[in-house]
C-alpha positions as CSV (number, residue, x, y, z in Angstrom):
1,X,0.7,49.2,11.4
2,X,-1.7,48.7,14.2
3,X,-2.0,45.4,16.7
4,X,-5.2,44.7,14.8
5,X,-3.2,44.2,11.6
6,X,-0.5,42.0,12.7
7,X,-3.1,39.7,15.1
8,X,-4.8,39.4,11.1
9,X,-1.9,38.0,9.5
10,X,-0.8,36.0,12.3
11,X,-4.0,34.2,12.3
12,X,-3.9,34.1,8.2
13,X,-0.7,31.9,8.2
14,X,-1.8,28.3,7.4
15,X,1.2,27.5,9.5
16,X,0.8,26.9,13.6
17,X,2.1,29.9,15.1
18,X,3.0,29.6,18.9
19,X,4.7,30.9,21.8
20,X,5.0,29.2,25.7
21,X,6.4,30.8,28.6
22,X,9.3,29.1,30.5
23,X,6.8,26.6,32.2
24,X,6.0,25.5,29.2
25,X,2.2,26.8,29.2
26,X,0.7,28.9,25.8
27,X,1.3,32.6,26.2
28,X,-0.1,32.8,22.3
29,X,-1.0,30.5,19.6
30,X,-2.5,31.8,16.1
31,X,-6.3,30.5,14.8
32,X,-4.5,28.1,12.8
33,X,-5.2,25.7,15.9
34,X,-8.9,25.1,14.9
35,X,-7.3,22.5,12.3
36,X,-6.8,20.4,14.6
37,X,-9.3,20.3,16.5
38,X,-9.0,23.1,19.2
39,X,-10.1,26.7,20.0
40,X,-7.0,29.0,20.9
41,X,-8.7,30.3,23.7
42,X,-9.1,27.3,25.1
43,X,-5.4,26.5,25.2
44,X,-4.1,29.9,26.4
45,X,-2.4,28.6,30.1
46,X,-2.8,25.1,29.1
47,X,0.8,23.1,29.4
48,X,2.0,22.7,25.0
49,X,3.1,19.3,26.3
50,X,-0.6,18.0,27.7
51,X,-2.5,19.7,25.0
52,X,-0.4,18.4,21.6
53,X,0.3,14.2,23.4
54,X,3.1,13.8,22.0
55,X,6.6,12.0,23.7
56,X,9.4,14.0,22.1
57,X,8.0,17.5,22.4
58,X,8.8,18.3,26.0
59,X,11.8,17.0,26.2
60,X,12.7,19.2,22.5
61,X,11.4,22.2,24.3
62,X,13.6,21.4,27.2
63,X,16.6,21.3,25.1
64,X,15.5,24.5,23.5
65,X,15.5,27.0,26.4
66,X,18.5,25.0,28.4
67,X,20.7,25.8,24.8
68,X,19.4,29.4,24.1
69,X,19.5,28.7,20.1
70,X,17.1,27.7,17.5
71,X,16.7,24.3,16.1
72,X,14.4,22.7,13.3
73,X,13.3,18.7,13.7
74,X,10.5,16.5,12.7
75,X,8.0,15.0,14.6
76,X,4.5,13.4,15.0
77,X,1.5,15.4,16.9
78,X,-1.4,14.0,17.7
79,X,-4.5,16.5,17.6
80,X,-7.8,16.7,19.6
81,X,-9.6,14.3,17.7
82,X,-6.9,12.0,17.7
83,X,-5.2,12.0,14.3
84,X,-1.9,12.1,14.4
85,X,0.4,14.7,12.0
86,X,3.8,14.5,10.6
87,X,5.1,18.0,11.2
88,X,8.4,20.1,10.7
89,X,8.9,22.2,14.2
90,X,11.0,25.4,13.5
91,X,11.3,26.8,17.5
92,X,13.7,29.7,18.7
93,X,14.5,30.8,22.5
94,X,11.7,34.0,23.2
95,X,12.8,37.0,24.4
96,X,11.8,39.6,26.6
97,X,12.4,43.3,26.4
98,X,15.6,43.0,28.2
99,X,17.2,40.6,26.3
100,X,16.2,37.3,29.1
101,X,14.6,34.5,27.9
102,X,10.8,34.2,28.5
103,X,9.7,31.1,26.9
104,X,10.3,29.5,23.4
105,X,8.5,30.9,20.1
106,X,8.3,28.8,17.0
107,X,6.3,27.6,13.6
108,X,4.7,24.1,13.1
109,X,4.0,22.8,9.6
110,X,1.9,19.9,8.7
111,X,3.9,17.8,6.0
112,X,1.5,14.9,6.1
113,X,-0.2,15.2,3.0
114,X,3.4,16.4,1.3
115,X,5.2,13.3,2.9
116,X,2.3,10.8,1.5
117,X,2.6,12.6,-1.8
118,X,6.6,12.1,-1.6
119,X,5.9,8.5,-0.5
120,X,3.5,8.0,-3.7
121,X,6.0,9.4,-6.0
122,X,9.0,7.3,-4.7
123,X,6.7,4.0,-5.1
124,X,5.9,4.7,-9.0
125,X,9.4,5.9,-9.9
126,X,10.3,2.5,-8.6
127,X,7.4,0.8,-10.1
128,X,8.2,2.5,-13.4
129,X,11.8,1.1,-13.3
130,X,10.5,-2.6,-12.6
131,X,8.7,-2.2,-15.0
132,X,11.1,-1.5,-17.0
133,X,13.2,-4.2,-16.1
134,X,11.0,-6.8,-16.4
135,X,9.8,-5.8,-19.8
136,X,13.4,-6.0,-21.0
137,X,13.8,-9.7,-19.3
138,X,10.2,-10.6,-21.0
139,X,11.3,-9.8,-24.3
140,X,15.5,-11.6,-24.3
141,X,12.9,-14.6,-23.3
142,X,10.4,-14.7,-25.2
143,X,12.2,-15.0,-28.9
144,X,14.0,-18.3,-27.7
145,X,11.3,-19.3,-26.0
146,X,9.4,-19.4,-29.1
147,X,12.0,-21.3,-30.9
148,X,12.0,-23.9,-28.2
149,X,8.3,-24.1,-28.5
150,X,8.7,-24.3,-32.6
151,X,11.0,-27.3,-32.5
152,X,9.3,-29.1,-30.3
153,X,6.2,-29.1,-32.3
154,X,8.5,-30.4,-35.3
155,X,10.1,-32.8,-33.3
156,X,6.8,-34.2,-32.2
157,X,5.7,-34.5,-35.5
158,X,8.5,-36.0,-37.4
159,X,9.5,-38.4,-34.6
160,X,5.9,-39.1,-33.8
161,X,6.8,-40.8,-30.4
162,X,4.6,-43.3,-28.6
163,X,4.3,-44.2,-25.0
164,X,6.5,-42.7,-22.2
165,X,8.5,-40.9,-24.9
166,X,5.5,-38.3,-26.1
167,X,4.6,-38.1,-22.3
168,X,7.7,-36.8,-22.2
169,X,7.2,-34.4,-25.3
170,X,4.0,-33.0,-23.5
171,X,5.7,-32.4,-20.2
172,X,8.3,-30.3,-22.2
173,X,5.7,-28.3,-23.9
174,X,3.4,-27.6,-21.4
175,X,6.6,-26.2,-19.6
176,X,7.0,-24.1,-22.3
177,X,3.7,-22.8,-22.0
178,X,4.0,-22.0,-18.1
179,X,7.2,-20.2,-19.0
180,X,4.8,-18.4,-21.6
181,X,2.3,-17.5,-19.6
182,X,5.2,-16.2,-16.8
183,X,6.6,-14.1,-19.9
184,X,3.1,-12.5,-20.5
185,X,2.7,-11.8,-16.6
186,X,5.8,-10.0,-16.8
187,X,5.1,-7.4,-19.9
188,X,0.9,-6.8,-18.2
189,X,3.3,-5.9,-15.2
190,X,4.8,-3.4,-16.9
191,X,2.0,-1.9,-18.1
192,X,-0.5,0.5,-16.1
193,X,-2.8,-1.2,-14.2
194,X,-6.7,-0.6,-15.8
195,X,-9.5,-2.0,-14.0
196,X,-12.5,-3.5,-15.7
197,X,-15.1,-3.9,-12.8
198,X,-18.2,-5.8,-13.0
199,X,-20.7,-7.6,-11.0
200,X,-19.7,-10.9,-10.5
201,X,-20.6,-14.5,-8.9
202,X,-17.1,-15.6,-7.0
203,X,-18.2,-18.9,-7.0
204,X,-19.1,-18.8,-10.6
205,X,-15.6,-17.3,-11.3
206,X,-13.9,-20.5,-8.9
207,X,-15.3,-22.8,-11.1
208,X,-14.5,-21.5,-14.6
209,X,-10.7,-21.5,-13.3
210,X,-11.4,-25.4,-11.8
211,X,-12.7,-26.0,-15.2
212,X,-9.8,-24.4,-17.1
213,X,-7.4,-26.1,-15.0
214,X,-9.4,-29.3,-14.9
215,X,-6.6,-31.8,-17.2
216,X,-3.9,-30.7,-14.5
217,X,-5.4,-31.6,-11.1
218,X,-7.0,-34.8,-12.5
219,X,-3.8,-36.1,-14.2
220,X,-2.4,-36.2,-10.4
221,X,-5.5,-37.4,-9.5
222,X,-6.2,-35.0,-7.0
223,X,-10.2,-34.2,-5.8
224,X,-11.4,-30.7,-5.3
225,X,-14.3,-30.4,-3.1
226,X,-15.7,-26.5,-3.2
227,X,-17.8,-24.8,-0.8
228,X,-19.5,-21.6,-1.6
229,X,-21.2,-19.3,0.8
230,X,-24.8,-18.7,-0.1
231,X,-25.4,-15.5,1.6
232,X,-22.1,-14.0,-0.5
233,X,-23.3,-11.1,-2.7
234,X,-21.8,-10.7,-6.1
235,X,-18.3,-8.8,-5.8
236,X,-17.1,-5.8,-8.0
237,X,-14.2,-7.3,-9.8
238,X,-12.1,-7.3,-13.1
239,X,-13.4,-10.9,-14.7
240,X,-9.9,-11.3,-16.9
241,X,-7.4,-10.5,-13.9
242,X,-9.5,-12.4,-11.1
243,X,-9.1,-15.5,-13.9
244,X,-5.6,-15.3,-13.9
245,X,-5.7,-14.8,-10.3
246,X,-8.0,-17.9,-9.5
247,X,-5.8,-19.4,-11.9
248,X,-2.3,-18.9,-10.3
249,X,-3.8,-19.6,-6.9
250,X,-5.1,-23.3,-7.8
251,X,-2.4,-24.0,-9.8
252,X,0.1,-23.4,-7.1
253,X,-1.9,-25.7,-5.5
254,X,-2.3,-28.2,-8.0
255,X,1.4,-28.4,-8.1
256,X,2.4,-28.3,-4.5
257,X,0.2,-31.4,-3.6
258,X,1.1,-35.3,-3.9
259,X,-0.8,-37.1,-6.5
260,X,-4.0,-38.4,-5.1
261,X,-4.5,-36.1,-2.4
262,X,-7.8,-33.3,-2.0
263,X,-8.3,-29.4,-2.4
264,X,-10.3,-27.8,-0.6
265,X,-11.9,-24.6,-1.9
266,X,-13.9,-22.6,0.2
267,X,-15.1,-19.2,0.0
268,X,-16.5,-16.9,3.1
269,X,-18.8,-13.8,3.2
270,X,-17.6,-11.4,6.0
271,X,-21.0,-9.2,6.5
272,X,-18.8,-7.0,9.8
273,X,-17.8,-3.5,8.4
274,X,-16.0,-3.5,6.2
275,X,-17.4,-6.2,4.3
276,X,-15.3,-9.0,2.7
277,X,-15.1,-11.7,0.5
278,X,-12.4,-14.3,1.5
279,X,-11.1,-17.4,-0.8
280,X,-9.6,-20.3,1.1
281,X,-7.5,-22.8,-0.5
């Protein structure tokens, strides 16, 4: 096999192949390099320290050489453009044709996209098993909830109470609905989440959920006073889920403030890359 051949398949790896003398500066370093951002011949001479900016990589090469023996470890890199790189370093002591040691030789291997990936999986495995959980806990609560909710209606009718007693009655069953309405949050959390998106008016959207909610904050006697930006644009949303969203929001609101006090609901258009749509409350 000629020189020609193996300079090929050294430059062919998708791996970063490397080798420094013992003052730490590139004696070789395969075309892999272009990835990030460099040209190898630029970097021939050039200290491995200076060139890769990273904090643990001199003192690793250190250890290297001072021990004579090979070692694996992970690290982060930053490259010439200044993304930074999870890699795996797999380094050996370099020798020379008597057996001394001339430098430090070694593989690097980008596992940034494989450690996302691994990330990724590992968050829906343990989505998947909430998911799980909580559909098991919807359903134990949801058949004696429903009996709860049954008897009360029957109790209401039969007893037909009057005054403080039937405020009492509604107070029970609207409890029963919140717990309903927790229930159902509970099984849409388990399922996959499927995005409707349309073209909507936020404000529009706020005041559909004030309206829906409209018997709660006036039986506390508490004012809402909105105010909408008028250079918002219509957002890409899901309608249904930004309801229930809206809903929870003012709700939690409703419930945390002392009877004849005042929301405020106020929305903001952000036009500064990127470009949001805030709700305050």
């Amino acid at each position: 096999m000629t020189e020609s051949f193996y300079k090929k398949l050294l430059d062919n790896v998708s791996d970063l192949i490397w080798a420094i003398n013992m003052e730490g500066r590139f004696m070789y370093i395969n075309d892999n390099i272009k990835e990030w951002g460099y040209d190898k011949d630029e970097l021939i001479g050039k200290p491995f320290v200076d060139i890769l900016n990273t904090r643990r990589i001199g003192k690793r090469e250190s250890e290297i050489s001072m021990l004579g023996m090979s070692q694996t470890f992970e690290m982060e890199i930053i490259d010439k453009r200044g993304k930074t790189h999870k890699v795996i370093v797999k380094s050996s002591p370099l020798q020379g044709d008597k057996g001394d040691i001339i430098g430090v030789m070694g593989i690097i291997r980008d596992v940034t996209e494989m450690q996302l990936l691994e990330q990724k999986l590992k968050n829906e495995e343990r989505m998947a098993s909430l998911g799980l959980l909580a559909t098991g806990i919807a359903h134990e609560i949801r058949n004696p909830l429903s009996s709860v909710k049954m008897n009360l209606a029957i109790l209401k009718q039969r007893l037909k109470p009057e005054g403080v007693d039937i405020e009492h009655f509604e107070i029970a069953q609207e409890e029963v609905a919140n717990l309903e309405y927790i229930v159902t949050e509970l099984l849409d959390y388990a399922k996959p989440i499927k995005l409707d998106l349309v073209r909507l008016d936020l404000a529009k959207a706020i005041e559909d959920a004030l309206t829906t909610i409209k018997g709660d904050y006036q039986r506390k006697k508490i004012s809402i006073h909105t105010s909408f930006d008028s250079e918002a644009p219509m957002a890409l949303i899901d309608e249904v889920k930004m309801h229930q969203v809206l809903l929870n929001i003012l709700l939690n609101a409703v419930q945390a403030s002392d009877s004849g006090s005042r929301i405020e609901v106020i929305t903001q258009f952000i036009n500064t890359p990127p470009e949001k749509l805030r709700i305050i409350v």
